[in-house]
N, C-alpha and C positions, 0 to 999 in steps of 0.2 A: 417129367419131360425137362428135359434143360433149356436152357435158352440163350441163343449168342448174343456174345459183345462185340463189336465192330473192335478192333485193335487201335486204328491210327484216328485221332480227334474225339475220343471219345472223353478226353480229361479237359476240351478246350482249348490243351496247346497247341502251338505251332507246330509243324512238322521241322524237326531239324534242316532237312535239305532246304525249303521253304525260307529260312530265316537264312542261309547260308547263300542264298539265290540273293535276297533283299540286298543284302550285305556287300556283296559281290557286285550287285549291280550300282549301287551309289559309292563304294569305295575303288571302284576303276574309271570312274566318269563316265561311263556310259547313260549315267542319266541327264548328265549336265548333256549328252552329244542329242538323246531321244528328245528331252524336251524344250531344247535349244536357250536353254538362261545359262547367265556366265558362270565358268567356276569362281570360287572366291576369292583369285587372285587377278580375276579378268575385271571384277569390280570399277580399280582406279587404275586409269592407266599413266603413263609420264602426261602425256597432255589436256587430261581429262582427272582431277580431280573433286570432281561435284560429281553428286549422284544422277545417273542419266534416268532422267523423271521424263514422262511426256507430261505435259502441262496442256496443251493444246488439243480437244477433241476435233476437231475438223483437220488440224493438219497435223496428224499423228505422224502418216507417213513421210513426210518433209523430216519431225523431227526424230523419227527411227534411221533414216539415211544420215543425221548428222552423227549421230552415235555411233 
């Protein structure tokens, strides 16, 4: 009696399209737009060179508007 081997993840890897999706989705920004943090160049802006930290648990929201 023979016995099947499933083809695709049977070695553990990735499926090519899988890692080409990954790829694709952080190298067009769409990840930066899905999970709304800045790109890397949105960091520092001309007016804002310190990192925008919240400092403040009760008035977070105050210092998210100033950002």
């Amino acid at each position: 009696m023979l016995k099947e081997y499933p083809m695709s993840g049977s070695t553990g890897e990735r499926p090519f399209g899988d890692i080409i999706t990954r790829w694709l989705f952080v190298s067009t920004g769409l990840a930066y737009d899905v999970f709304g943090t800045p790109r890397p160049n949105e960091y520092f802006t001309d007016e804002r060179q310190t990192l925008p930290l919240v400092s403040d648990r009760y008035g977070a929201l105050a210092q998210m508007e100033e950002f």
